[in-house]
C-alpha positions as a Markdown table, in Angstrom:
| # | Residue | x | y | z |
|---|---|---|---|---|
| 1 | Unk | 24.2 | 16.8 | -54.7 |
| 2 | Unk | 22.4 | 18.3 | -52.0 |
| 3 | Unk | 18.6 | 18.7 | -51.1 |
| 4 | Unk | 19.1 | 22.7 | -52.1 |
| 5 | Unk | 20.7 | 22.0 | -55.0 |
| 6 | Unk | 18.5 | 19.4 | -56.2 |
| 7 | Unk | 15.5 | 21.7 | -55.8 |
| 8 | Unk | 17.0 | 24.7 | -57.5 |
| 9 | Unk | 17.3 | 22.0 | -60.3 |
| 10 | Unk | 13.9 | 21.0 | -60.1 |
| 11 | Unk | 12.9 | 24.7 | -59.7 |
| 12 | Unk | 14.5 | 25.4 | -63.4 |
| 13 | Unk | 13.1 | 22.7 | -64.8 |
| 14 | Unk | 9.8 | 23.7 | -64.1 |
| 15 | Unk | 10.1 | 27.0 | -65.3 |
| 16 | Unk | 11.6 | 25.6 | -69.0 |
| 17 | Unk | 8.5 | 23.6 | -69.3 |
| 18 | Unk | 5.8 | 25.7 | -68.4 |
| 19 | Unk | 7.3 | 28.2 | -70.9 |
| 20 | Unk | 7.6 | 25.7 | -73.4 |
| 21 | Unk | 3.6 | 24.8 | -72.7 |
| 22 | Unk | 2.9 | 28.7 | -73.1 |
| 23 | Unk | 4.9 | 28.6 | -76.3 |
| 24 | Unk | 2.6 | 25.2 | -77.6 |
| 25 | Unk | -0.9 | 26.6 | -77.0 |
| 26 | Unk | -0.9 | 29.6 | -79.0 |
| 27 | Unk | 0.7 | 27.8 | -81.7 |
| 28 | Unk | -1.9 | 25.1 | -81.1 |
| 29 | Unk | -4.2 | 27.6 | -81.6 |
| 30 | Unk | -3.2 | 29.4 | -84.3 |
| 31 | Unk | -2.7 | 25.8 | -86.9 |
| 32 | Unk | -6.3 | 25.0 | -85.7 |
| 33 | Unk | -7.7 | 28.3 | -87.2 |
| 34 | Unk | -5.3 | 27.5 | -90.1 |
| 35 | Unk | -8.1 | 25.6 | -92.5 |
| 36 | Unk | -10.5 | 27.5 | -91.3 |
| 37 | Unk | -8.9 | 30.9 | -92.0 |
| 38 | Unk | -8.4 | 29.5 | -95.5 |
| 39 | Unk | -12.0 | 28.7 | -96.1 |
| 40 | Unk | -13.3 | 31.9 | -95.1 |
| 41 | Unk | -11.0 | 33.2 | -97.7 |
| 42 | Unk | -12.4 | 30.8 | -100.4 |
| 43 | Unk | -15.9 | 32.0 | -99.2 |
| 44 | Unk | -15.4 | 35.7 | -99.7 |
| 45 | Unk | -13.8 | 35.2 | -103.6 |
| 46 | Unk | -16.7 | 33.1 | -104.4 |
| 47 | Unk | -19.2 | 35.7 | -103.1 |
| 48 | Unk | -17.3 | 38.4 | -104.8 |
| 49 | Unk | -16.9 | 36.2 | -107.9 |
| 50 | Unk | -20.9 | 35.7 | -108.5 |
| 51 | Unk | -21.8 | 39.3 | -107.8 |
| 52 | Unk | -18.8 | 40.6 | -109.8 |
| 53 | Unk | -19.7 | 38.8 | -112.8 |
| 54 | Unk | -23.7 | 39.5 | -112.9 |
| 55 | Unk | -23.4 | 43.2 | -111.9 |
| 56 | Unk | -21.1 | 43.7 | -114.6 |
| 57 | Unk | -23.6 | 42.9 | -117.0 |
| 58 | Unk | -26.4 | 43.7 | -115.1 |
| 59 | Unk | -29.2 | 45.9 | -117.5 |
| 60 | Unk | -31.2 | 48.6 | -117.1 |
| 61 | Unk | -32.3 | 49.4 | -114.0 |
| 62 | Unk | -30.6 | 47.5 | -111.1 |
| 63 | Unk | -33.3 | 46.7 | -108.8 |
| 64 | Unk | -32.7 | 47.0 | -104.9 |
| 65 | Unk | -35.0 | 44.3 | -103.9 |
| 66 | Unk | -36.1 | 40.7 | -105.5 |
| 67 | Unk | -38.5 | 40.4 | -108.3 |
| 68 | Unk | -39.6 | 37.3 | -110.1 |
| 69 | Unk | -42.3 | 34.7 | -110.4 |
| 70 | Unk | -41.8 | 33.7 | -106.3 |
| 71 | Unk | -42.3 | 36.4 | -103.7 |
| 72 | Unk | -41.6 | 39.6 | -105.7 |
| 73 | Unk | -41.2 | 42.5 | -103.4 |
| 74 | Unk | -43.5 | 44.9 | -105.8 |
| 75 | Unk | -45.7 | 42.4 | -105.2 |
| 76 | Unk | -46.4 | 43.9 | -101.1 |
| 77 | Unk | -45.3 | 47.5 | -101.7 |
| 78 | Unk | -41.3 | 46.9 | -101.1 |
| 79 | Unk | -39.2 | 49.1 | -103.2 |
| 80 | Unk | -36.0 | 49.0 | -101.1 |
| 81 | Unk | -34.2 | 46.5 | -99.4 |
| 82 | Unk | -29.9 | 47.1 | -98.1 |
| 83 | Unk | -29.3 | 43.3 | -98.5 |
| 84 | Unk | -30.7 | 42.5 | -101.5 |
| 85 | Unk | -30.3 | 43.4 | -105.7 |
| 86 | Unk | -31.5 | 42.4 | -109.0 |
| 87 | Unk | -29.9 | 42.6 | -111.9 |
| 88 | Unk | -31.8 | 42.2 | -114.9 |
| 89 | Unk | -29.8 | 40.7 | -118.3 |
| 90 | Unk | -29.3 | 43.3 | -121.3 |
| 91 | Unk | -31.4 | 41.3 | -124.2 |
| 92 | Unk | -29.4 | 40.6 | -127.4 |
| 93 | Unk | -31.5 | 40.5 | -130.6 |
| 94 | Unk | -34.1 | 38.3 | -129.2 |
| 95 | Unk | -32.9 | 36.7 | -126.1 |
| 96 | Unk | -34.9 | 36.8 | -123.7 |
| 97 | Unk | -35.1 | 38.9 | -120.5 |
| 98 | Unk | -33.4 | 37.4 | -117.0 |
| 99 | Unk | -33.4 | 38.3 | -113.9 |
| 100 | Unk | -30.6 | 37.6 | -110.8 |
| 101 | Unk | -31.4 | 38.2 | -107.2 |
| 102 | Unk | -28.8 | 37.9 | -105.0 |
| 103 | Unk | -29.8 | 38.3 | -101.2 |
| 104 | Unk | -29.0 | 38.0 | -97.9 |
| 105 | Unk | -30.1 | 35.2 | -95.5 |
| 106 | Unk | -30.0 | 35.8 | -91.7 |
| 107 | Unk | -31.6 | 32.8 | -89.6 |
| 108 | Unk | -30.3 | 33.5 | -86.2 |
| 109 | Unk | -32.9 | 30.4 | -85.0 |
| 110 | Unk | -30.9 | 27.5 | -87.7 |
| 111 | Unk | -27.9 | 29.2 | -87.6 |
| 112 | Unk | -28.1 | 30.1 | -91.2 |
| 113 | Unk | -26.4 | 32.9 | -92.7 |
| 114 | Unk | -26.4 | 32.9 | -96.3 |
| 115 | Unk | -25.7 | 34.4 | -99.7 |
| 116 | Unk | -28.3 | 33.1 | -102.3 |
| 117 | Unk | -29.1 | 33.2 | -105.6 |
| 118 | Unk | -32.7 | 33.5 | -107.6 |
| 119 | Unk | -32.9 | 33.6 | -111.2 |
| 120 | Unk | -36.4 | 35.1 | -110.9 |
| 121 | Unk | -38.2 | 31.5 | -111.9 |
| 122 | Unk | -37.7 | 28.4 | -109.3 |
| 123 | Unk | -34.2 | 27.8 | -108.6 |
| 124 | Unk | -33.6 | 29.8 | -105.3 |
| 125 | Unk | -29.9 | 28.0 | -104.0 |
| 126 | Unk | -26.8 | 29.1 | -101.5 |
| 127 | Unk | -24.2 | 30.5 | -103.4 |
| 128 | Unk | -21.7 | 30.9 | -100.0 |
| 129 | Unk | -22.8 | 30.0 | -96.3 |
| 130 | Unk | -21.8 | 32.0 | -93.1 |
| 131 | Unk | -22.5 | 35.3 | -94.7 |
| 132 | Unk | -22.9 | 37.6 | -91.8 |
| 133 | Unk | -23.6 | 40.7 | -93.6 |
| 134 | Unk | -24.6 | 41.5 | -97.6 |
| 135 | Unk | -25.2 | 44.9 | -97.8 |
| 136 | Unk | -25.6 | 47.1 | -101.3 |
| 137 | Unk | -25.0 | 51.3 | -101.7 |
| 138 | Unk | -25.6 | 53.5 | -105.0 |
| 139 | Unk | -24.1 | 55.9 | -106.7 |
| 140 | Unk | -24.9 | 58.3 | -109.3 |
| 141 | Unk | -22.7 | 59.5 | -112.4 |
| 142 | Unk | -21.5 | 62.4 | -110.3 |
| 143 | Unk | -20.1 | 59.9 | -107.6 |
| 144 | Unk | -22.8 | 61.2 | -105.0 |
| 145 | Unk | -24.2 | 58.2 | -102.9 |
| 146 | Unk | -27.9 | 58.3 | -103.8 |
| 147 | Unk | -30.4 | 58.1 | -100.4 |
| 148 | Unk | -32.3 | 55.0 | -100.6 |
| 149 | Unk | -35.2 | 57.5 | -100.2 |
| 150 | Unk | -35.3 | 58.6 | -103.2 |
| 151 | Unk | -35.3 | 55.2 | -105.1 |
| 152 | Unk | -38.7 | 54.2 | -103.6 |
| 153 | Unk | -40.4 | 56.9 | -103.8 |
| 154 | Unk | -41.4 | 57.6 | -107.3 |
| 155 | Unk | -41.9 | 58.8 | -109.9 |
| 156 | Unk | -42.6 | 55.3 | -111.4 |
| 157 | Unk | -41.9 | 54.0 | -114.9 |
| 158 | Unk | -43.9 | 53.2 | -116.4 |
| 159 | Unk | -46.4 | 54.5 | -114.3 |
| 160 | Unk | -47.7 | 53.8 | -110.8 |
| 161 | Unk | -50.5 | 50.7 | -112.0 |
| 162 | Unk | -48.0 | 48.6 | -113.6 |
| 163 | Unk | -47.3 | 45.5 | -111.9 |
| 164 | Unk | -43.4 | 45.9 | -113.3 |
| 165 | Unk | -43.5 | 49.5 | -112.2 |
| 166 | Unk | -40.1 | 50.8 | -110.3 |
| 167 | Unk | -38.8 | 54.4 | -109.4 |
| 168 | Unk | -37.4 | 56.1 | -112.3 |
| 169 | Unk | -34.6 | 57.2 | -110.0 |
| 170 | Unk | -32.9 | 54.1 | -110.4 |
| 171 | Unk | -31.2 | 54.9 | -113.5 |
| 172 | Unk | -29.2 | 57.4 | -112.3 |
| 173 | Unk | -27.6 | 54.5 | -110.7 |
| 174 | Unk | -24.2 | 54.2 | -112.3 |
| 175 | Unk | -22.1 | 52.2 | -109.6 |
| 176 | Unk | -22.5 | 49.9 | -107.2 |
| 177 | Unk | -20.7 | 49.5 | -103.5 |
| 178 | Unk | -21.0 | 45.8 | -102.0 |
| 179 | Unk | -19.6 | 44.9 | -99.1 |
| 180 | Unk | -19.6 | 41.5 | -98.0 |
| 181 | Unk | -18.6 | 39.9 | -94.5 |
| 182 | Unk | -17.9 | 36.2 | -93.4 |
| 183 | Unk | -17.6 | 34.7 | -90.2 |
| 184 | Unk | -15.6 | 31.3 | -88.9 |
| 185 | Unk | -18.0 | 28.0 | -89.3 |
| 186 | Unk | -16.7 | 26.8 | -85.9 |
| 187 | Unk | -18.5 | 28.5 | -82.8 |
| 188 | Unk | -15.2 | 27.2 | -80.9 |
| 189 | Unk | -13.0 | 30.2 | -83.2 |
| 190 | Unk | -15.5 | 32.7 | -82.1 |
| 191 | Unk | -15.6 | 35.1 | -79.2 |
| 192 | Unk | -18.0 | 37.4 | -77.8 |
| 193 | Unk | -20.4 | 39.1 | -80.5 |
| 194 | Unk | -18.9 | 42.7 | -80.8 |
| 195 | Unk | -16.6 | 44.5 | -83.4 |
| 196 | Unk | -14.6 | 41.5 | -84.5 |
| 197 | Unk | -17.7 | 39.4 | -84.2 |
| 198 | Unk | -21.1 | 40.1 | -85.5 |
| 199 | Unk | -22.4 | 36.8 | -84.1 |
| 200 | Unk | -20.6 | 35.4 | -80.8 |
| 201 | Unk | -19.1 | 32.2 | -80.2 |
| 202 | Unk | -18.1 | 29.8 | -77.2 |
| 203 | Unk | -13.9 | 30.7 | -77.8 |
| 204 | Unk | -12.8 | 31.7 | -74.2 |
| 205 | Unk | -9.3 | 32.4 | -75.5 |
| 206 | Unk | -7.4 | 34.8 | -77.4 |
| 207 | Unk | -5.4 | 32.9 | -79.2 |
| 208 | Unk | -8.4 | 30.8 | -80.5 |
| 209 | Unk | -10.2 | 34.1 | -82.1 |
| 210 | Unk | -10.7 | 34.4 | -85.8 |
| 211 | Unk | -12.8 | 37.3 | -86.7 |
| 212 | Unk | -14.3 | 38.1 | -88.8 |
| 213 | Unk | -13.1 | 38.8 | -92.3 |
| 214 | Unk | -14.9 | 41.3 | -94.8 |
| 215 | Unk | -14.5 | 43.2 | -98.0 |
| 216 | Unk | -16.0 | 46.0 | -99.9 |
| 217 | Unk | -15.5 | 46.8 | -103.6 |
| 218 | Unk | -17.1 | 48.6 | -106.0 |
| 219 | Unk | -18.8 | 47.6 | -109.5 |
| 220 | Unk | -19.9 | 50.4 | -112.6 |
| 221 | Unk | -21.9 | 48.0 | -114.7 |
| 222 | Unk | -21.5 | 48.6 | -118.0 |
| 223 | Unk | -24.5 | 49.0 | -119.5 |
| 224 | Unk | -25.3 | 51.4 | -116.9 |
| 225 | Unk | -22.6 | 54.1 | -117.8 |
| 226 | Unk | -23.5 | 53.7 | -121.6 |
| 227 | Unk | -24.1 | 57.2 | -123.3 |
């Protein structure tokens, strides 16, 4: 074999590796984001799960903001907030009254980003973590989106003294739109905050991204489209 031959050989060689090495690191990539992918999937049914269930029974009126015993918005003169609801039980015979306040957590300082829970007493707990974005919209029977506006503005039942008091308008609320986005746990699956990420990461590579994932469904309540 000669010199030329032998490095046309080499020459080939190289070539087959190095595109067997381009082949290995996107798949490398993409079976790291595997579990991951998976658990942001898990995240979102649980999220949808919990609000699913208490907005379908939620009473009359849905509440766009918390109330409770601990740092009830009424409280300071908020009426209105996009990332937060309370749905207050429909009382059979002579259950009591409830209340559930599910809201959004942003802590850009901890890194925390999270759904939560109140039940309007003392337990106040993380129902899914690496929420990104909660946000809630209302609808009226005619399907019209009703302008937060008008749901904080009066007039107040049962009137404007009561410490319970809340705008009349929100019993023309008849449906409810959530939507409800999740981002990787892992910085290192993240790329620069923009459309497929609310909040950036350290992924220099392509192959590495997982953007976000995020879903949007609608809820009528039932006792809120009773005649």
């Amino acid at each position: 074999m000669t010199i030329s031959e032998l490095l046309v050989a080499m020459a080939i060689i190289l070539g087959l590796m190095g595109t067997l090495f381009g082949m290995t690191n996107p798949a490398q990539g993409m079976f790291d984001a595997q579990p991951e992918l998976s658990d942001m999937q898990q995240r979102l049914r649980t999220g949808v799960d919990a609000l699913a269930k208490d907005l379908l029974m939620a009473g009359v009126p849905v509440m766009p903001y918390r109330v409770g015993e601990r740092s009830s918005d009424p409280d300071i003169g908020i009426f209105y907030r996009h990332d937060t609801i309370s749905l207050v039980s429909a009382p059979w015979d002579d259950d009591e009254i409830t209340s559930d306040t599910y809201y959004l957590r942003s802590d850009v300082a901890t890194n925390a980003f999270q759904l939560r829970h109140y039940d309007g007493v003392e337990t106040d707990l993380p129902v899914v973590d690496h929420v990104v974005r909660l946000e809630f919209e209302y609808f009226g029977a005619d399907q019209m989106r009703l302008d937060p506006s008008t749901l904080q503005d009066g007039p107040w039942y049962p009137d404007e003294t009561d410490a319970d008091r809340f705008d009349a308008d929100l019993l023309n609320i008849h449906r409810v739109r959530v939507t409800l986005r999740v981002q990787a746990a892992r910085a290192a699956l993240r790329g620069p905050a923009g459309m497929l990420f609310m909040h950036g990461g350290t992924s220099a590579s392509v192959e590495r991204y997982l953007p976000d994932r995020e879903i949007r469904f609608d809820i009528s309540p039932r006792n809120l489209n009773l005649e």
